[in-house]
py3Dmol code that shows the C-alpha trace and the ligand (Angstrom):
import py3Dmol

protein = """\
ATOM      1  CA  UNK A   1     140.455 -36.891 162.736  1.00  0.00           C
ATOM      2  CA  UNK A   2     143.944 -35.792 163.376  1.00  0.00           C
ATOM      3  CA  UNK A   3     146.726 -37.920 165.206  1.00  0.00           C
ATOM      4  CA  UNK A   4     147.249 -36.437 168.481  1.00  0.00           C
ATOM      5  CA  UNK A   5     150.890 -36.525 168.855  1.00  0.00           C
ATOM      6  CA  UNK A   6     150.767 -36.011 172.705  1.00  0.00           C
ATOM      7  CA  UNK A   7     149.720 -39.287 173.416  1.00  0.00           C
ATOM      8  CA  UNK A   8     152.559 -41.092 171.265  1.00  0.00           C
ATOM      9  CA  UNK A   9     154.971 -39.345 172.787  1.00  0.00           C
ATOM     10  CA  UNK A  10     153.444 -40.848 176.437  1.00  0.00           C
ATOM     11  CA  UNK A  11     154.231 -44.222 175.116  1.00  0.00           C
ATOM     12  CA  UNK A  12     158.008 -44.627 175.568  1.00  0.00           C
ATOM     13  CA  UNK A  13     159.942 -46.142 173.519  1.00  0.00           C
ATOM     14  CA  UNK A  14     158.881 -49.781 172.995  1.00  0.00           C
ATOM     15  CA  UNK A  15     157.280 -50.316 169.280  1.00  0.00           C
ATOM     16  CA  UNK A  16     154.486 -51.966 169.983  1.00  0.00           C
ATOM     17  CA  UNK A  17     153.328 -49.181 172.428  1.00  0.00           C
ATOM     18  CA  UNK A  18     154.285 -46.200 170.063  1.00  0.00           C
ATOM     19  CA  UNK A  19     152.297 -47.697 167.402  1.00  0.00           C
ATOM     20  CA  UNK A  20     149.235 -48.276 169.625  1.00  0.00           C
ATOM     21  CA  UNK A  21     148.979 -44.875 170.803  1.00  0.00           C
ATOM     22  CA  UNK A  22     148.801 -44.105 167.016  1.00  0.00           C
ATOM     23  CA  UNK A  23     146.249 -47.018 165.918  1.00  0.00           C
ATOM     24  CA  UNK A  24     144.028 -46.331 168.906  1.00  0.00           C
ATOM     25  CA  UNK A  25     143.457 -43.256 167.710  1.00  0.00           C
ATOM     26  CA  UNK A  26     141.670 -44.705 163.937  1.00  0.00           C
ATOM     27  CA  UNK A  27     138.578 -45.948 165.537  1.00  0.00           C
ATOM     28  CA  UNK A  28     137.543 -49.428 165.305  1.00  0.00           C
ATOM     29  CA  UNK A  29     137.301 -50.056 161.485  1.00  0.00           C
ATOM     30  CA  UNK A  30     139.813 -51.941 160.035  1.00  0.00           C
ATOM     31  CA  UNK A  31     141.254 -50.191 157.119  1.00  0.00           C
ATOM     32  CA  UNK A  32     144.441 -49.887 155.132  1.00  0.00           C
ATOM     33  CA  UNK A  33     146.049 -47.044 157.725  1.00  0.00           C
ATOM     34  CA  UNK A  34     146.672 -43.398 156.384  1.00  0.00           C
ATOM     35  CA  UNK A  35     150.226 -43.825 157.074  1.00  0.00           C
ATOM     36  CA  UNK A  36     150.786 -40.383 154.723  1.00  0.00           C
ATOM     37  CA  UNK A  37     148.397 -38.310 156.681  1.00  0.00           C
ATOM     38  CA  UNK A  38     149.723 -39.973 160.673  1.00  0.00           C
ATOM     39  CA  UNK A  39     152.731 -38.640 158.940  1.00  0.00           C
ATOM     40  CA  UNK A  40     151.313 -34.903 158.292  1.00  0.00           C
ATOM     41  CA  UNK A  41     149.538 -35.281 162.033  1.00  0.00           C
ATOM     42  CA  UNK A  42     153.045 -35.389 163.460  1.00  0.00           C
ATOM     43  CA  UNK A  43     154.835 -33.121 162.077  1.00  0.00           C
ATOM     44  CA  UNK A  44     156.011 -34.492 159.101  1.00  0.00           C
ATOM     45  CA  UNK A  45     156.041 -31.875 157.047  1.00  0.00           C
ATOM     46  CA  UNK A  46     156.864 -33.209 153.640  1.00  0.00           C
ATOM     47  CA  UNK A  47     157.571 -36.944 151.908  1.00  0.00           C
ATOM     48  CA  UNK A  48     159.063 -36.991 148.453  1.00  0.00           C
ATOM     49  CA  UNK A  49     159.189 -39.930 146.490  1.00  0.00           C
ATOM     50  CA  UNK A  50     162.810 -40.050 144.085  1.00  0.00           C
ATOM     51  CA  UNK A  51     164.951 -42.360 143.147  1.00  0.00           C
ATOM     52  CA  UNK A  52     167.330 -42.800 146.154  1.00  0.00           C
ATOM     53  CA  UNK A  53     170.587 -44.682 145.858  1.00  0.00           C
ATOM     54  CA  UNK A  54     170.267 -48.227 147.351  1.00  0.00           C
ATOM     55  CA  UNK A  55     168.165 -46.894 149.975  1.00  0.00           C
ATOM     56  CA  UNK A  56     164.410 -47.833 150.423  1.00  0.00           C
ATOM     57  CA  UNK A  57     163.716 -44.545 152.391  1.00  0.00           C
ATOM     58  CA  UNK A  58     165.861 -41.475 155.092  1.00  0.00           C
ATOM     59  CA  UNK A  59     164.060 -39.542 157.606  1.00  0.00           C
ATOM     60  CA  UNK A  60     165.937 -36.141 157.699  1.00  0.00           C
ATOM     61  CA  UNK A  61     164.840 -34.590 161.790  1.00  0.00           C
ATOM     62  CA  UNK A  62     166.385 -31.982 163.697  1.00  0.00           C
ATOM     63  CA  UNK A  63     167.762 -32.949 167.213  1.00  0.00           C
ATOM     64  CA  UNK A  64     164.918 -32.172 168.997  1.00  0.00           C
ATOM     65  CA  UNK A  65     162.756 -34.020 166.826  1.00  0.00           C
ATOM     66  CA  UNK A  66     160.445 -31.185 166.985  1.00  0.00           C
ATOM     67  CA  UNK A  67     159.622 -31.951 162.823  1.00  0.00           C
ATOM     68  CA  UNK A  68     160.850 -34.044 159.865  1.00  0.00           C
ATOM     69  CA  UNK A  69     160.934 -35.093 155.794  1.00  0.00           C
ATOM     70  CA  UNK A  70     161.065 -38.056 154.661  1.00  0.00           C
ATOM     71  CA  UNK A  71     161.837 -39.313 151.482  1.00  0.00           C
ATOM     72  CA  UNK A  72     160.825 -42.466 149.939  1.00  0.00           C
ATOM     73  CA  UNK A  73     162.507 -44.598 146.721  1.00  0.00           C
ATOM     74  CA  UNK A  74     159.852 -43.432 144.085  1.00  0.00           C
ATOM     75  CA  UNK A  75     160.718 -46.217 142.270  1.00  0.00           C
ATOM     76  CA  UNK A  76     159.173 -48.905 144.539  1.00  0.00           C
ATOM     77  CA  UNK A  77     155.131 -50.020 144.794  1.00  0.00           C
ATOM     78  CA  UNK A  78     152.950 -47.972 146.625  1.00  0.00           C
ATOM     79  CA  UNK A  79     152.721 -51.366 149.162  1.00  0.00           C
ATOM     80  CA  UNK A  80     156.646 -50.546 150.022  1.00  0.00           C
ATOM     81  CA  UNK A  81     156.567 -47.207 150.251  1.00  0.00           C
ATOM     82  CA  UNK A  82     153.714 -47.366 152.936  1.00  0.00           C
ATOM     83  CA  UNK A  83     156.203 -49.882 154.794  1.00  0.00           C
ATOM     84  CA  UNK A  84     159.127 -47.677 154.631  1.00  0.00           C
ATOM     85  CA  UNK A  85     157.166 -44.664 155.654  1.00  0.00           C
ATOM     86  CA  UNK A  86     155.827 -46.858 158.466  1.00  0.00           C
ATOM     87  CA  UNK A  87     159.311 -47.477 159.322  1.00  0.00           C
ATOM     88  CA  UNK A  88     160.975 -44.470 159.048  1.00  0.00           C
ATOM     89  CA  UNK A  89     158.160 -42.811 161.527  1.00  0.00           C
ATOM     90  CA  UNK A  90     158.934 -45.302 163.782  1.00  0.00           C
ATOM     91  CA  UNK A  91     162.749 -43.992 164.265  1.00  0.00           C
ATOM     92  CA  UNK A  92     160.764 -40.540 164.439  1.00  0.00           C
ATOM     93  CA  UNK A  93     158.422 -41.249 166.939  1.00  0.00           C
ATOM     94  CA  UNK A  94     160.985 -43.440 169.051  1.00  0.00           C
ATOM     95  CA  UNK A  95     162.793 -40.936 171.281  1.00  0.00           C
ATOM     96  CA  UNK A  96     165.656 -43.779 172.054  1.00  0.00           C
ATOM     97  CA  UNK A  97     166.637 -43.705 167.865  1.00  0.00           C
ATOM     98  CA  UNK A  98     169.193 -41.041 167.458  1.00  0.00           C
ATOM     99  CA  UNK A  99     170.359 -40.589 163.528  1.00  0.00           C
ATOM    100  CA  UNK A 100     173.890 -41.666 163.081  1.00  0.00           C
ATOM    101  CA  UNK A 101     174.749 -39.091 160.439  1.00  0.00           C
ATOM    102  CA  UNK A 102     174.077 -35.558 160.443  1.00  0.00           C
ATOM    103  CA  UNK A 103     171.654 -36.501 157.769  1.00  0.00           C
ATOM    104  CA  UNK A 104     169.665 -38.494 159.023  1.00  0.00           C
ATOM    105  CA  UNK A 105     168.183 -41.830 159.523  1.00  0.00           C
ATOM    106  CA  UNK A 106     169.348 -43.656 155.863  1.00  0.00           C
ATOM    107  CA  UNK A 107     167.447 -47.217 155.653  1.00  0.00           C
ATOM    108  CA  UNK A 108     168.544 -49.613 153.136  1.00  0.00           C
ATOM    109  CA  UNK A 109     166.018 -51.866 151.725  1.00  0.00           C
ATOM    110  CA  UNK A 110     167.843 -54.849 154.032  1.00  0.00           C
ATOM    111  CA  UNK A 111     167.372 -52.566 156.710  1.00  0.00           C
ATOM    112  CA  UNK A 112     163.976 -52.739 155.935  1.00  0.00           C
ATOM    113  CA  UNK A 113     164.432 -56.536 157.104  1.00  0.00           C
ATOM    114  CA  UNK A 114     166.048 -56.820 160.082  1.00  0.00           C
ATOM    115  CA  UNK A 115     164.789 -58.872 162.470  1.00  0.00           C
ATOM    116  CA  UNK A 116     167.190 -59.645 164.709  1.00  0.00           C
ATOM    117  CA  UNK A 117     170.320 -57.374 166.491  1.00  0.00           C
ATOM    118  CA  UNK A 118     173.469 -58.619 167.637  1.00  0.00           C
ATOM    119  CA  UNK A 119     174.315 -57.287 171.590  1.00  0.00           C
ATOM    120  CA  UNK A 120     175.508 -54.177 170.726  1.00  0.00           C
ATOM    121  CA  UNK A 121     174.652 -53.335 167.440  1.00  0.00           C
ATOM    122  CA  UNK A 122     172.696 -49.863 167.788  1.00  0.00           C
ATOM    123  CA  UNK A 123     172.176 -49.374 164.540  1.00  0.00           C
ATOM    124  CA  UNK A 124     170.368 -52.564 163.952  1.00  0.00           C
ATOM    125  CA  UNK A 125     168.511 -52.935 166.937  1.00  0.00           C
ATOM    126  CA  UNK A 126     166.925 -49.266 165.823  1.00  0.00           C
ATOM    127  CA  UNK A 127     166.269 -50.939 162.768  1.00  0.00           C
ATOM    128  CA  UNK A 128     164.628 -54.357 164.382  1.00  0.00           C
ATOM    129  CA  UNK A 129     162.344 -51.881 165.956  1.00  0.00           C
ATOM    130  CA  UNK A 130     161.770 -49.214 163.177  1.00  0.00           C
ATOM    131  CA  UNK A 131     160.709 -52.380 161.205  1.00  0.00           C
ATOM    132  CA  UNK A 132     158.747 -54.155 164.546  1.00  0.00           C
ATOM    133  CA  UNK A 133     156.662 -50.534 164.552  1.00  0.00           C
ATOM    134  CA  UNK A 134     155.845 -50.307 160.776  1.00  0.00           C
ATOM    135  CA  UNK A 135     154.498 -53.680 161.319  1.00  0.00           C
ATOM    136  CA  UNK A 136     152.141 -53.152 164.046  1.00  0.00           C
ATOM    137  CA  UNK A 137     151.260 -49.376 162.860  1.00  0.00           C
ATOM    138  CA  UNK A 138     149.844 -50.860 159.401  1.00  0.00           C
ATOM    139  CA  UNK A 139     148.435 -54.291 160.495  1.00  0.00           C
ATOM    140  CA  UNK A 140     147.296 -53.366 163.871  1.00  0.00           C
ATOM    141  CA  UNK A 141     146.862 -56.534 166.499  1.00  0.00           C
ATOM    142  CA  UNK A 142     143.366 -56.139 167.140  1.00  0.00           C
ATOM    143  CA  UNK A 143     142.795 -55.509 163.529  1.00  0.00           C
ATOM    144  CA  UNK A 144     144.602 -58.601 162.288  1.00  0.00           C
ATOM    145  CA  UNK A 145     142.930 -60.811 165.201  1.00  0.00           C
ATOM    146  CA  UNK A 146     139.450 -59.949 164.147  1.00  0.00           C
ATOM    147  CA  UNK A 147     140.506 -60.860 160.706  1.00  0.00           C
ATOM    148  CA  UNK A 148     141.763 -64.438 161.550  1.00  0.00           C
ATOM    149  CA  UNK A 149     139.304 -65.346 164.256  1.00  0.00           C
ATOM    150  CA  UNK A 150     137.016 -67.456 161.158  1.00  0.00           C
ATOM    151  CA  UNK A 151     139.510 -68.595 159.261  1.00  0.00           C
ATOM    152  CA  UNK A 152     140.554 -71.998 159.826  1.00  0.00           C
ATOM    153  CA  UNK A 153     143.873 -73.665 159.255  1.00  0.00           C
ATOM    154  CA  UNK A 154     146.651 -71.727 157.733  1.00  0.00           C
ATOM    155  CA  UNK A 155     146.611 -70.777 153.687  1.00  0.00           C
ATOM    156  CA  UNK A 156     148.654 -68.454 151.594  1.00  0.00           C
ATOM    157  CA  UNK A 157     145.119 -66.910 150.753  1.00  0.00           C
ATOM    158  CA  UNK A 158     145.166 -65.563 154.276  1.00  0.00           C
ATOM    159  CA  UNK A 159     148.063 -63.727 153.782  1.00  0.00           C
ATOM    160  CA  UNK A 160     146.548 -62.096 150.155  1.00  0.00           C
ATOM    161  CA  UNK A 161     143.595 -60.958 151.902  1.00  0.00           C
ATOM    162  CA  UNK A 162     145.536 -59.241 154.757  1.00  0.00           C
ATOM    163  CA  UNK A 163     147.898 -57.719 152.339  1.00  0.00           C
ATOM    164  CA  UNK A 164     145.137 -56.256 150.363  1.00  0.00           C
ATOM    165  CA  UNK A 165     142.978 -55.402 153.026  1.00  0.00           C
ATOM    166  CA  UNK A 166     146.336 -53.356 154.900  1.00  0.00           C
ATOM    167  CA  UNK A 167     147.524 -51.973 151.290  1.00  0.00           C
ATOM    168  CA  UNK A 168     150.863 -54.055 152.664  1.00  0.00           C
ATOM    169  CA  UNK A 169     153.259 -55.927 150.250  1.00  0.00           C
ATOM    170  CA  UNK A 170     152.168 -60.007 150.741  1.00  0.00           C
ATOM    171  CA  UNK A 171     155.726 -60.123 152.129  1.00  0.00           C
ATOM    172  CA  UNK A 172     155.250 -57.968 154.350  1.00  0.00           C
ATOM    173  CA  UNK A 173     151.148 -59.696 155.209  1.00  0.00           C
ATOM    174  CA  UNK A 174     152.970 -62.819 155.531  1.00  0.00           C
ATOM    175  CA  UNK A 175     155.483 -62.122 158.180  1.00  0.00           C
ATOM    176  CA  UNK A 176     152.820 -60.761 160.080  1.00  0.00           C
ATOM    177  CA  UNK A 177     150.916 -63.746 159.565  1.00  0.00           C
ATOM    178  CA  UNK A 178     152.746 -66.106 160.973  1.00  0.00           C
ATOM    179  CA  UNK A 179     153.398 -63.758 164.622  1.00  0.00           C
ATOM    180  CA  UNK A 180     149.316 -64.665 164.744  1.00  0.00           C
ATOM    181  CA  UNK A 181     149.867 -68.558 163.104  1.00  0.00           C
ATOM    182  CA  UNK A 182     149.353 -70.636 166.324  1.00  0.00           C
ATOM    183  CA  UNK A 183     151.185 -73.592 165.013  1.00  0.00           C
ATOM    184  CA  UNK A 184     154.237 -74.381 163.644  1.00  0.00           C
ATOM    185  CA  UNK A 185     154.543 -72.510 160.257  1.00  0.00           C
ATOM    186  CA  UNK A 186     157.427 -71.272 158.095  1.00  0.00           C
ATOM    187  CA  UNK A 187     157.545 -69.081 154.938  1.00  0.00           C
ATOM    188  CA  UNK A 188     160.093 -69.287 152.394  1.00  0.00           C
ATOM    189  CA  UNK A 189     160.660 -66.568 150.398  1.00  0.00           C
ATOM    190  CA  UNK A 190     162.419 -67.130 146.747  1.00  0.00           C
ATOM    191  CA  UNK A 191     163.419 -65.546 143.613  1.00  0.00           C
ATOM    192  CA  UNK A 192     164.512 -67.522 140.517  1.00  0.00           C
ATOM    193  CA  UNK A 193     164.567 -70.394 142.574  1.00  0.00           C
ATOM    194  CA  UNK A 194     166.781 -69.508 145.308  1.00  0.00           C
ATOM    195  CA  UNK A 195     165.661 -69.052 148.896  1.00  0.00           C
ATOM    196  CA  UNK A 196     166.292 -65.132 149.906  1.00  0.00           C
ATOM    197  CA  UNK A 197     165.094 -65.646 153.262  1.00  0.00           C
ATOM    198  CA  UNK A 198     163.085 -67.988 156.072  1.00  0.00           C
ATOM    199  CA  UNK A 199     160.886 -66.311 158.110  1.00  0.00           C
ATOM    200  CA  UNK A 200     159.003 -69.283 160.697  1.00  0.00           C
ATOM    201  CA  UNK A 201     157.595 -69.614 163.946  1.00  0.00           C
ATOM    202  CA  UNK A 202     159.735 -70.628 167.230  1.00  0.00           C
ATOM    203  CA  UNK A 203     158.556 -74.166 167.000  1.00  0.00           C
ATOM    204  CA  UNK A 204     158.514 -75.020 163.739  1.00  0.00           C
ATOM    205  CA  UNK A 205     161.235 -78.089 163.262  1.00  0.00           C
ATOM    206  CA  UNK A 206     164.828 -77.247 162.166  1.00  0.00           C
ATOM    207  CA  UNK A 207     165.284 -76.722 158.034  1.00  0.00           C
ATOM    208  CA  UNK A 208     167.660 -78.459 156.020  1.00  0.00           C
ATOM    209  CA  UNK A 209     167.616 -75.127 153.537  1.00  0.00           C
ATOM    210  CA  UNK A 210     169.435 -71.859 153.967  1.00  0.00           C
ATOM    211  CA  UNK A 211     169.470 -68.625 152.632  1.00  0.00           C
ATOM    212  CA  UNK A 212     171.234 -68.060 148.985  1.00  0.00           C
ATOM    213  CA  UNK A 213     170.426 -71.927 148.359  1.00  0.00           C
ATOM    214  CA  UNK A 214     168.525 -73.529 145.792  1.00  0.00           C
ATOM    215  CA  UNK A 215     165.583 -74.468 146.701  1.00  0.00           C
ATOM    216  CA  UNK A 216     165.246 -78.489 147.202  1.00  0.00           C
ATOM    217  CA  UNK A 217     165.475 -79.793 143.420  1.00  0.00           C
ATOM    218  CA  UNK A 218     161.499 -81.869 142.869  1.00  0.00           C
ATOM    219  CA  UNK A 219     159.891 -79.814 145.431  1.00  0.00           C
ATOM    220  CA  UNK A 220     156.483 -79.313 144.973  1.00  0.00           C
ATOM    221  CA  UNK A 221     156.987 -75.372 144.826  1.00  0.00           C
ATOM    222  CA  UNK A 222     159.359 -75.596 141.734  1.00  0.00           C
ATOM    223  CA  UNK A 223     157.194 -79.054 140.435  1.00  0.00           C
ATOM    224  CA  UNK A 224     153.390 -77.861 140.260  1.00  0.00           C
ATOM    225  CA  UNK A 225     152.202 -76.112 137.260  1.00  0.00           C
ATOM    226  CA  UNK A 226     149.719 -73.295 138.642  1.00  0.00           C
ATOM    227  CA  UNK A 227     150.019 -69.695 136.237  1.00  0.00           C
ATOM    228  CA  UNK A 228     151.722 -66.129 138.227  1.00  0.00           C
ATOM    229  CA  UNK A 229     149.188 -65.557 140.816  1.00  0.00           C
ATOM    230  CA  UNK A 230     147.915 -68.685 141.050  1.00  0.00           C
ATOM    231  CA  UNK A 231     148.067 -70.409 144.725  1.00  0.00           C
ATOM    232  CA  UNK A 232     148.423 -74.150 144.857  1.00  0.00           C
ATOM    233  CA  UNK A 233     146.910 -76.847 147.093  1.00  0.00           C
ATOM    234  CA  UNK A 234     148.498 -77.684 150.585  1.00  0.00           C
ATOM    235  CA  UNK A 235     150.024 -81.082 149.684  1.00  0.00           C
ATOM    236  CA  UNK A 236     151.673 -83.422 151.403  1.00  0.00           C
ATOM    237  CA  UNK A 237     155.094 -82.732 150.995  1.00  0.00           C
ATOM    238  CA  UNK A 238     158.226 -85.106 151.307  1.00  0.00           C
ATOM    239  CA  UNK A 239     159.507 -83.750 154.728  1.00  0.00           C
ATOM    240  CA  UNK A 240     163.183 -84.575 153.856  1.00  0.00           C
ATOM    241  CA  UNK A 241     163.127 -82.256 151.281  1.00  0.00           C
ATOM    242  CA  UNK A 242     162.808 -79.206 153.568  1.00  0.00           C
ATOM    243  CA  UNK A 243     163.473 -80.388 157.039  1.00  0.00           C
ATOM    244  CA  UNK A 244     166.723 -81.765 158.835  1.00  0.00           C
ATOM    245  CA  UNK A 245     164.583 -84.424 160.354  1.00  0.00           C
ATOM    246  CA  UNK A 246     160.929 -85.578 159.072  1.00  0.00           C
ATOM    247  CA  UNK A 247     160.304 -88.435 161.768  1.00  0.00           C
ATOM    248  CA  UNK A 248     157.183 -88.311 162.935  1.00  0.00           C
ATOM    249  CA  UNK A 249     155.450 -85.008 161.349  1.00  0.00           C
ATOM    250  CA  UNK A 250     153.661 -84.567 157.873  1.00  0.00           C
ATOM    251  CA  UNK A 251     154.410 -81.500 155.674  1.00  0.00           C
ATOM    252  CA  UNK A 252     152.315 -79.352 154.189  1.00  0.00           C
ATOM    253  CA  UNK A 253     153.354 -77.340 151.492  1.00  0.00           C
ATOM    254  CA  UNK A 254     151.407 -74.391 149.135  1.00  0.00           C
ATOM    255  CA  UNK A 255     153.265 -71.981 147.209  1.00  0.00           C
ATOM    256  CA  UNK A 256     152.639 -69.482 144.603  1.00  0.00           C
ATOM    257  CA  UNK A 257     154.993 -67.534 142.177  1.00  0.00           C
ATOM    258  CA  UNK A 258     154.486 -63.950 142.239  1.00  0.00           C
ATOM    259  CA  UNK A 259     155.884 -61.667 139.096  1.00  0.00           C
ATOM    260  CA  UNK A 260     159.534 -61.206 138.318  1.00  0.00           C
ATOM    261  CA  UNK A 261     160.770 -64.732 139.426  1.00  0.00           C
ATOM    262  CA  UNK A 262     159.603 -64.409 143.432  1.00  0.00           C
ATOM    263  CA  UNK A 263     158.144 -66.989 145.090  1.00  0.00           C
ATOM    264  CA  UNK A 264     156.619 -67.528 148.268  1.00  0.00           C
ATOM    265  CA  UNK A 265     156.134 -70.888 149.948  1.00  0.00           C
ATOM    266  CA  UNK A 266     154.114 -72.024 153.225  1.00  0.00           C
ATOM    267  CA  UNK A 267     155.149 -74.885 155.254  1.00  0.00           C
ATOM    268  CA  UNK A 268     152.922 -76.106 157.919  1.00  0.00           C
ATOM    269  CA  UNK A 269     153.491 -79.498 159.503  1.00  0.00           C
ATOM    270  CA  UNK A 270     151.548 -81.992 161.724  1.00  0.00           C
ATOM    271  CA  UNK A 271     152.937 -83.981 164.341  1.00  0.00           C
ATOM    272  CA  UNK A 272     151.737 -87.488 163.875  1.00  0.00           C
ATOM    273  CA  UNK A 273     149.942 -89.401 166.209  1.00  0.00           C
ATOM    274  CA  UNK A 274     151.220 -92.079 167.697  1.00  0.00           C
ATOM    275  CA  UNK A 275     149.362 -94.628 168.082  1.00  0.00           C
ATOM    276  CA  UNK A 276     148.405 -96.629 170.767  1.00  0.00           C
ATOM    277  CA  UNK A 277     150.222 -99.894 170.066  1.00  0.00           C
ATOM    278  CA  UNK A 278     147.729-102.577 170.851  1.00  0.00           C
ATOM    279  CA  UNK A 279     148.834-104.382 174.380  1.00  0.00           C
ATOM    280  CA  UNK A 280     148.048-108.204 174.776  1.00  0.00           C
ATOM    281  CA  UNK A 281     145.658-108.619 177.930  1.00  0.00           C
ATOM    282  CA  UNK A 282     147.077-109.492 180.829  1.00  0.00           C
ATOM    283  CA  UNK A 283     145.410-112.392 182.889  1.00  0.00           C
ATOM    284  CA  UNK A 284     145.789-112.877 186.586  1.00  0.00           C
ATOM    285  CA  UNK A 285     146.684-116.635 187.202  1.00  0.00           C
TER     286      UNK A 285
END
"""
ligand_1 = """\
1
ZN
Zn 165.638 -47.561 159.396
"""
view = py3Dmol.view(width=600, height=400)
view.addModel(protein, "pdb")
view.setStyle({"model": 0}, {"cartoon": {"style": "trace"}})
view.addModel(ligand_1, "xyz")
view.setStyle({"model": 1}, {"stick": {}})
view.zoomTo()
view.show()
């Protein structure tokens, strides 16, 4: 089955959309996506993996956008190059991106990040949305829906099974995760013990961490003794540890270290109940 370009190019220019008029067309089994061959479908006519300069991944496209390359950083995992492929056919397919050097789209592996654009900033609202597409082209909605409907509660096991199942990097399964978390959830990404990034839901309580900091000394994440690969227990977690206020809520917290000194953490909390103070009855004289 070939990727009818037609029909993306009906979609505008929101992500979400553009990727939908490409997932639609993969039937109804959930499967890692054939990013490579959507890639051939539309006119891609070549993506070569080399060692690129600080940059994850360029899409090199005429004007007209009538055909492209695009070349990947061979040395990253197959997981990341997916991503970046993913992203860099979502500046292709997005007829608002326009390349701001003659050649080409160039994507850093920050750019690769961004999720968020100053008013004004073209370059890294194209880049918000380059990454927003790559994210719903390779774990489509429905897909990822279907796949948490049974599972109850949230677990860093989740996130394994989606990255595996969508051939995605567990950073990039996480992120995802928590669009689809329905309660307040945060994950902490970390490499030799400092936090590289935060990525949470809207209403998950303030942090008392930030980015480039250690992360809080005892925590159970740096404390437990679980081997590379390993995922912990949720445990109750000391709330001041992470959070600028803990009053009233209990923290969860499961982590696992991954290979080369990164870490990823989950955070979950519950708001506590209050309870009903007990009232003296009243009696009517
Ligand atoms: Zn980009």
């Amino acid at each position: 089955m070939a990727i009818d370009r037609m029909e993306i190019d009906d979609a505008g220019a929101n992500p979400k959309r553009l990727a939908e008029a490409i997932t639609k067309q993969l039937g109804d089994t959930p499967c890692a996506v054939p990013v490579r061959q959507i890639a051939a479908d539309i006119d891609i006519y070549e993506i070569r993996e080399e060692p690129l300069n600080g940059l994850a991944g360029c899409l090199i496209v005429p004007e007209d956008k009538s055909e492209g390359a695009i070349a990947v950083d061979g040395r990253m995992g197959e997981e990341r190059k997916r991503y970046t492929i993913g992203h860099e056919i979502g500046h292709y397919v997005n007829p608002m991106h326009r390349a701001s050097s003659p050649e080409g789209f160039k994507c850093s592996r920050k750019d690769m990040l961004t999720d968020n654009a100053k008013p004004g900033d073209r370059h890294a609202k194209m880049e918000v949305e380059a990454n927003q597409f790559a994210a719903e082209l390779l774990m489509p909605e429905a897909w990822v829906r279907r796949f948490l409907r049974p599972k109850v509660g949230l677990d860093i096991e989740h996130i394994f099974e989606l990255a595996a199942m969508f051939e995605v990097s567990k950073e990039a399964a996480a992120r995802r995760y928590l669009t689809f978390a329905g309660e307040p959830a945060a994950v902490v990404f970390s490499h030799d013990g400092k936090i590289r990034y935060v990525k949470k839901t809207d209403d998950f309580p303030r942090l008392s961490v930030w980015n480039g900091q250690p992360m809080p000394a005892d925590c159970y994440s740096l404390t437990n003794n679980k081997g590379q690969g390993e995922i912990t227990d949720v445990v109750e977690s000391v709330g001041h540890q992470w959070l600028d206020t803990s009053r009233g809520l209990s923290l969860g917290e499961q982590t696992v270290s991954q290979a080369k000194g990164f870490r990823m953490t989950l955070l979950t909390v519950e708001f506590e109940q209050e309870e009903d103070e007990w009232e003296a009855p009243r009696f009517q004289r």
